[in-house]
N, C-alpha and C positions, 0 to 999 in steps of 0.2 A: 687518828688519821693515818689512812697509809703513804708509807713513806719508800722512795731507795736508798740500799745503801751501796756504798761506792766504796771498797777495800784499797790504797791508792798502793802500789809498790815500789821500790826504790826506785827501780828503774824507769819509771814510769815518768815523761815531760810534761810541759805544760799543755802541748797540743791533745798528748792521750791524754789525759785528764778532762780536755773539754769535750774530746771526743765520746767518753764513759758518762759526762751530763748529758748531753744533748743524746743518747739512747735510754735516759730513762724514762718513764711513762709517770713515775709518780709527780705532784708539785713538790714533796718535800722530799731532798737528798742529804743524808749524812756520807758524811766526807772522813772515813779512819784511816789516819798517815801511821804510817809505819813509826818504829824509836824515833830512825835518823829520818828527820823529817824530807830531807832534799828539797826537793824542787819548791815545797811551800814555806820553805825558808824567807821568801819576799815578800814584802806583804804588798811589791807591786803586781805578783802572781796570784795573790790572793784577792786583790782589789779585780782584776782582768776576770780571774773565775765566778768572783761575784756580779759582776754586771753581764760577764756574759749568761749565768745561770736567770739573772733579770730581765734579760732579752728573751729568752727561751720562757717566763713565765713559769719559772720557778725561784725555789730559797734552799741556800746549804747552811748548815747546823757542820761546824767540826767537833768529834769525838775526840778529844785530847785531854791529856793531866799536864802535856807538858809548857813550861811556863813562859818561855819564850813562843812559841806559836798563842798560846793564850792570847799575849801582849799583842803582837802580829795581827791575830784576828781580832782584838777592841782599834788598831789603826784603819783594819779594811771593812769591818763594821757589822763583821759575818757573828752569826750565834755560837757559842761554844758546849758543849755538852758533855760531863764527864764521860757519861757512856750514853748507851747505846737507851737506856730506861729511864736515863733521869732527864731534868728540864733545864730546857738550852736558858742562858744567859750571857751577856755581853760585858765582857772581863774590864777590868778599869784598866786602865791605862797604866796608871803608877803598882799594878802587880807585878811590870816587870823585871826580869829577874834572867837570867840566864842560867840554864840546868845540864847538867851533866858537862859543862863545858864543851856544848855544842857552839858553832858560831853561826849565831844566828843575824840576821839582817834587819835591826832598826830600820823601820820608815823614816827617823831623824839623820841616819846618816846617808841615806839617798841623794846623789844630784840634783842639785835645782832642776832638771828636763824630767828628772821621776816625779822629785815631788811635787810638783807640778798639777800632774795628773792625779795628785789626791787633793785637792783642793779646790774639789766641784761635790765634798759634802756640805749639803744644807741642812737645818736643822727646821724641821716641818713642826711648825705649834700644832699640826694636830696628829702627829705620830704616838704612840704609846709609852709612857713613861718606863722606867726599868721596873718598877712593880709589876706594872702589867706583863713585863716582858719574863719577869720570873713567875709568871701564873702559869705558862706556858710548858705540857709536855710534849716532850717530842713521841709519848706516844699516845697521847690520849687523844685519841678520837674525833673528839673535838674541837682541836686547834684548828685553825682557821690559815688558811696561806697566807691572806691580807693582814693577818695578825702577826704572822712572821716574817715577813715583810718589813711592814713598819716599824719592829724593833731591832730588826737587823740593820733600820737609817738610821737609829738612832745613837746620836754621837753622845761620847761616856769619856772621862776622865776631865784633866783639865784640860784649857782651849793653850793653843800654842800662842807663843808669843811672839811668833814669826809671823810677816807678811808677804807672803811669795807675789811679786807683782802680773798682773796678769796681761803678755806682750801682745796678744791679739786684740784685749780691747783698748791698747793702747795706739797698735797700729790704726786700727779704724780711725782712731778720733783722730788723730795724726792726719789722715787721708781724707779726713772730712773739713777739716782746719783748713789744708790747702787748696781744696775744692773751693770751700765757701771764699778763701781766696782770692783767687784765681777770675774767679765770679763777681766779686766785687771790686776787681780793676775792670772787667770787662764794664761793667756797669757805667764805671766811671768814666771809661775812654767813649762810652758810647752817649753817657749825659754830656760829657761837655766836648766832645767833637761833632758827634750827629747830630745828637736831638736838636741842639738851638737853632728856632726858627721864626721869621715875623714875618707878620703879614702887616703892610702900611697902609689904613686907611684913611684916602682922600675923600672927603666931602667937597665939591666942588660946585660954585655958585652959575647954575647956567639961565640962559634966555633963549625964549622961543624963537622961531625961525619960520614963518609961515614957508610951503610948498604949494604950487596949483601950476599945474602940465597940463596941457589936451595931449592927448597923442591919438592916433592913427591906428585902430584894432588890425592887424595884418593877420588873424588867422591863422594858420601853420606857417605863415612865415615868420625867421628868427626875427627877434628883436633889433631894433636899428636904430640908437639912438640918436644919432645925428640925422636921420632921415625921419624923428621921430613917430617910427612904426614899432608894435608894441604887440609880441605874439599874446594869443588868445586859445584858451581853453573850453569847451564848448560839453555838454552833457545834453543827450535828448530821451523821451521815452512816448513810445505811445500806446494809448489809447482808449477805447472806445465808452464815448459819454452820451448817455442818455437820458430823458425828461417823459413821463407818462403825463397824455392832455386826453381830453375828451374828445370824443367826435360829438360834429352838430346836426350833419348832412340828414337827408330822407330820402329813402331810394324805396319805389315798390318794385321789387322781386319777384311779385306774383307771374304765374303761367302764362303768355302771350296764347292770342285765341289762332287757330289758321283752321284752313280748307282748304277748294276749289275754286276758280276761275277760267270761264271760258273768254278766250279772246278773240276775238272776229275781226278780220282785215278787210272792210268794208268801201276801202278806196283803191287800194292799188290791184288791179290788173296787171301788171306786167312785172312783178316781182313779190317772191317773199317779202315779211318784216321780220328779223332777229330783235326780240324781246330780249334783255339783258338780265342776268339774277338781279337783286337787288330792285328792278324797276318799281316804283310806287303806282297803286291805284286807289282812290278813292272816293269816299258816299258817304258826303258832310264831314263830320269830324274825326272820322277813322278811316284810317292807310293802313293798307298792306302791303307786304312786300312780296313779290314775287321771289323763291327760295329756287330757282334753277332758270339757266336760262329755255328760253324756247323759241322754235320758229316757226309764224303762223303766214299759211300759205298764202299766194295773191288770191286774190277774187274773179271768177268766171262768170260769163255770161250762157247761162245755159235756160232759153227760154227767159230770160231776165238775169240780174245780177245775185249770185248765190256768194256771200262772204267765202274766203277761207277761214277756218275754224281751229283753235289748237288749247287743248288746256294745261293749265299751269299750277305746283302749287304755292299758296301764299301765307304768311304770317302776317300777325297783326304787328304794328310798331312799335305800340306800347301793352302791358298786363294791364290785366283787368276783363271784368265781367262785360261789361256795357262793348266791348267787341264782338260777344258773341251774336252778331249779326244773322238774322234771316236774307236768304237768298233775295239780292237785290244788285243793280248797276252802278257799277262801277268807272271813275275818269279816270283815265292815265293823264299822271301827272310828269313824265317823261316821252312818252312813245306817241310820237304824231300819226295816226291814220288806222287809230285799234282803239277798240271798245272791248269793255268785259262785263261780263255778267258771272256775281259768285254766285256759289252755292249758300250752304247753312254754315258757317264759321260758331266753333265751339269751341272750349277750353280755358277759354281767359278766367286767369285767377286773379285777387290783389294780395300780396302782401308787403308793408311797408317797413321796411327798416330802416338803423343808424346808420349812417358811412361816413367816411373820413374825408373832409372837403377840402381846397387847396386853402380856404382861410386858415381850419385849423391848423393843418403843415406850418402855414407862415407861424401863426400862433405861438404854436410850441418852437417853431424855432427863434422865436427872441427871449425864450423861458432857458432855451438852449444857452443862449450866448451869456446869461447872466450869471450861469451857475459859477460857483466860487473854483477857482485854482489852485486855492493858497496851498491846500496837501500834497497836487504836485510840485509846486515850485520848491517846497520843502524838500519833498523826495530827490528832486534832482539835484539841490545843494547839495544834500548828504552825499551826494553820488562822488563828489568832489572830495580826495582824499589826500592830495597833495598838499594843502593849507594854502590852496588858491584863496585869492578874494574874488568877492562873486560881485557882478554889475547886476544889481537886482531888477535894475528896468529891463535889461536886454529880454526878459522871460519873455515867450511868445506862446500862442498859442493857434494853430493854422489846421482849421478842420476841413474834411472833405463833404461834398454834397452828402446832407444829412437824407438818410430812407427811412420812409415813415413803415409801421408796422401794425393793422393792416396797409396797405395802399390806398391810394384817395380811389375814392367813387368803390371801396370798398367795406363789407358790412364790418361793425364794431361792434365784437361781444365784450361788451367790459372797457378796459382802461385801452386806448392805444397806446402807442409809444413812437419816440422818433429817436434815431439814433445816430451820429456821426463820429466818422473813426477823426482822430486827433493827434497830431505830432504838436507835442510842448519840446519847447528849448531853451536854453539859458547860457550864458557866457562867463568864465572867468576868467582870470589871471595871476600867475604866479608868482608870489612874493619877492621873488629872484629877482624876475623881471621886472618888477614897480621900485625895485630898491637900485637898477641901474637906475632911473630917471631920478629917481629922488635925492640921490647923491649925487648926480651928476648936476640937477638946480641948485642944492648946497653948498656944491663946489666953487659954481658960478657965484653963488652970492657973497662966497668967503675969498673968491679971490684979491687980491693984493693984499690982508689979513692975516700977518704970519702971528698975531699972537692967539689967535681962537681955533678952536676947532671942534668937530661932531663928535657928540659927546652919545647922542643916541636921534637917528633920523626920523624918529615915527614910524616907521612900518607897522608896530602894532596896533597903532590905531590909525591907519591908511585908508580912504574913502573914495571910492570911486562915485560921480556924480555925471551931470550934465550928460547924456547919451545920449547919442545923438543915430540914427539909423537912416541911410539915402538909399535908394539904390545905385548910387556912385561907390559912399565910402559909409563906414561906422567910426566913429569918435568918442570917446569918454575923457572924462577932466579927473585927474589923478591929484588927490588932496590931503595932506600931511602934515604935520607940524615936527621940526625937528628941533633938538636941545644943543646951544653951542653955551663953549663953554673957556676959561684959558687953557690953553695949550700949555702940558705938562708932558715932558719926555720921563717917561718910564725907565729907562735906564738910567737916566740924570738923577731920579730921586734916589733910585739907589744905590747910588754911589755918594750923595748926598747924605746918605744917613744911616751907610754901615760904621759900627762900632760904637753907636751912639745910644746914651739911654732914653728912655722914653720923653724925658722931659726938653732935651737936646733935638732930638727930632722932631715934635709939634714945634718948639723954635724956632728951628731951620724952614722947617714947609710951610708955614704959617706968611711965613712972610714973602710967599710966590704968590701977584695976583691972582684974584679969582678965587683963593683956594678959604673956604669958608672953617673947614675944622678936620684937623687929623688926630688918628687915635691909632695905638700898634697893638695888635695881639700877641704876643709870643706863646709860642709852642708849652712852653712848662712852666710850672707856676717857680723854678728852680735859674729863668731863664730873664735875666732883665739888662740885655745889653743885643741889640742887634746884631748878626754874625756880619764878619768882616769878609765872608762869602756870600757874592751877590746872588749867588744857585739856592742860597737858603732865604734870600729876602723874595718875598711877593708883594704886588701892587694892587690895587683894587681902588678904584673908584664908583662915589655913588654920586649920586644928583640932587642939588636942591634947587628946583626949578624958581627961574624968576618970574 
């Protein structure tokens, strides 16, 4: 393998020295000191060039006979190589020897701050034995850097009998000692000053209290309980509810027949007659109408009396064939002192169809009034999001004049229909407001009773009934039941049963009427005496209803 080599000179420091590795290219550097070894006299210099030539990823081999550096380099771990051809090996320890009466520097006689820093060799079970490390040439080819390496850690001679202590990791643990400390007085000031805490629970034997108020729905007006008027919450929606009926009717539709008519004023001499549209004339059981008005002259005597004459034209009243009359006389069934004669009357068609009669209208409108509510009334509860209570009677439901679809005396292809638009409405009230009355009857019921009190007034299950609607006033009867129970001061108990243990306190409260069963929770299972800080006791009562 190729190798540098590095010729070191006397004059030469420690810095040029590391300067001269750190430019060579090869991994393996042999290192030749001059006689007077100088600067590699330390084998703390020799330790620093070895690990720095470590860092840089390379290994130094010294070329020396002399015996003192030998020694030197088995303490800093580096390979030794008589020359420059033969194979490195790492010198025992006990060859030391000092030569030529050089003074050279034991790693034994180092300051404890030196040796120190030699005292981070480990001995790796899987580093190469010294066999393997004498197989090694420094020039054969095939040496391997991780081969010189590993026998360059490898520690040779005997072990010292010294134990240099190590102040860094004594410091740590020093620093972790009073941490952990530090930590557990915190612990401790905060188990037994904070943490203790209880909670005293009362069971308390109560009895029911019937509730029943009317009061007075006021609308948007505020609530009044002395004037017992009780505002109201109101939701509406509308609309439009329809029913499909049958039609039953018969109408014939066919073509009305018409023509002509002449009309002859056969009486009056001294003035016209105005003929009216609409006027009727008739010949047995078919009338027509005259379809414009007209005016037929007086009558002249010329050589005898000649009518005035004037024609008009007329439809028939009703469709149908049997109108189509031939030319015949006609009565007026309105016009006094005129006679007519039609012509031929043609066109009368029949055709008979359905149409919608005012029975069916009525009909369908009581099919109308039956149909079900219930999904609006629903709808407009939900509307309700405040946690009103809802007066379920108050719902209404107020339609307008239902229009039928077709129209009566109108034809019906298929289904008709009838339709009316519809305002629904419904009423509540606001728990707020049912919980003034309800405590305020409580009150009344409890008063001159200084040992009971509300323990819970029913609100949640609060009924409103009895509704009542005038057009004077609206009324509902507000209906409750509330839990009364003995009057226990809250503050009393705990002062009553700070510092006390658990057994001491059911004692103590046990023997306050009413009071059926108490139990304390404390905070930690490290915690069995109530704190003698009332901020740390809590109260809580439950209900065992009579």
């Amino acid at each position: 393998m190729n190798k540098d080599v590095i010729y070191i000179d006397v004059e030469d420091d420690i810095t040029a020295i590391i300067g001269k590795i750190k430019a060579c290219n090869e991994k393996i550097i042999a290192l030749v000191p001059p006689k007077h070894v100088g600067i590699l006299q330390s084998a703390v210099n020799l330790r620093l060039l070895d690990r720095m030539a470590g860092n840089a990823h390379k290994r130094l081999v010294l070329i020396t006979n002399n015996q003192a550096l030998i020694a030197l380099s088995a303490v800093a771990g580096i390979p030794v190589a008589k020359n420059l051809q033969s194979k490195p090996e790492l010198a025992e320890i006990s060859a030391l020897s000092v030569d030529d009466g050089e003074d050279v520097i034991d790693g034994s006689q180092l300051p404890i701050g030196e040796l120190e820093k030699t005292t981070d060799m480990v001995t790796d079970k899987n580093e190469p034995s010294s066999k393997e490390i004498n197989s090694i040439d420094i020039d054969d080819k095939s040496v391997s850097v991780a081969a010189l390496g590993a026998a360059a850690k490898k520690p040779v001679g005997k072990k010292s009998g010294v134990k240099v202590p190590n102040f860094s990791t004594f410091r740590k643990k020093l620093f972790i000692g009073i941490g952990a400390g530090v930590l557990l007085i915190a612990f401790l000031i905060w188990a037994l000053g904070f943490a203790p805490a209880a909670k005293i629970i009362i069971t308390a034997r109560t009895t029911p209290m019937p509730v029943s108020v009317t009061v007075t729905l006021g609308g948007t007006a505020a609530s009044d309980v002395a004037k017992g008027v009780i505002q109201t919450v109101g939701q509406q929606v509308k609309k439009d509810v329809s029913v499909d009926f049958d039609a039953t009717g018969k109408k014939d539709i066919g073509n009305k027949a018409s023509g002509t008519m002449t009309l002859s004023n056969v009486y009056s001499t001294e003035g016209s007659i105005t003929v009216p549209a609409g006027s009727k004339f008739s010949s047995g059981n078919h009338t027509f109408l005259t379809t414009s008005t007209v005016v037929v002259p007086r009558a002249q005597f010329v050589g005898g009396l000649i009518p005035g004459k004037a024609d008009v034209g007329v439809q028939s009243e009703n469709p149908g064939p049997d109108y189509n009359l031939a030319p015949t006389a006609y009565q007026s069934d309105s016009v006094d002192g005129i006679t007519a004669q039609g012509g031929q009357m043609a066109g009368g068609t029949t055709n008979v169809v359905t149409v919608v009669t005012a029975g069916d209208i009525q009909t369908a409108s009581t099919l109308l009034a039956q149909q079900s509510n219930d999904l609006v009334k629903q709808q407009l509860i939900k509307q309700f999001t405040g946690g009103e209570v809802v007066i379920g009677d108050s719902f209404t439901a107020n339609a307008a004049a239902p229009v039928s679809t077709p129209a009566v005396d109108a034809q019906a292809t298929g289904k008709a229909k009838l339709t009316a638009s519809t305002t629904y409405t419904i009423i509540g009230i606001a728990k707020s407001d049912l919980e003034l009355f309800i405590k305020a009857n409580l009150d009344k019921q409890l008063a001159g009773n200084d040992n009971q009190r509300v323990y819970n007034n029913g609100i949640d299950k609060v009924q409103l009934g009895n509704y009542n609607k005038t057009d004077e006033v609206n009324t509902v009867k507000i209906i409750a039941t509330g839990q009364i129970g003995p009057k226990i001061d809250e503050a009393q108990v705990k002062e009553r049963v700070k510092g006390k243990i658990l057994g001491e306190v059911q004692s103590n409260l046990s023997a306050i009427p009413g009071v059926d069963n108490v139990d304390v929770n404390f905070s930690y299972f490290w915690v069995t005496t109530v704190p003698n800080n009332t901020n740390k006791i809590s109260v809580e009562f439950k209900l065992q209803n009579g």
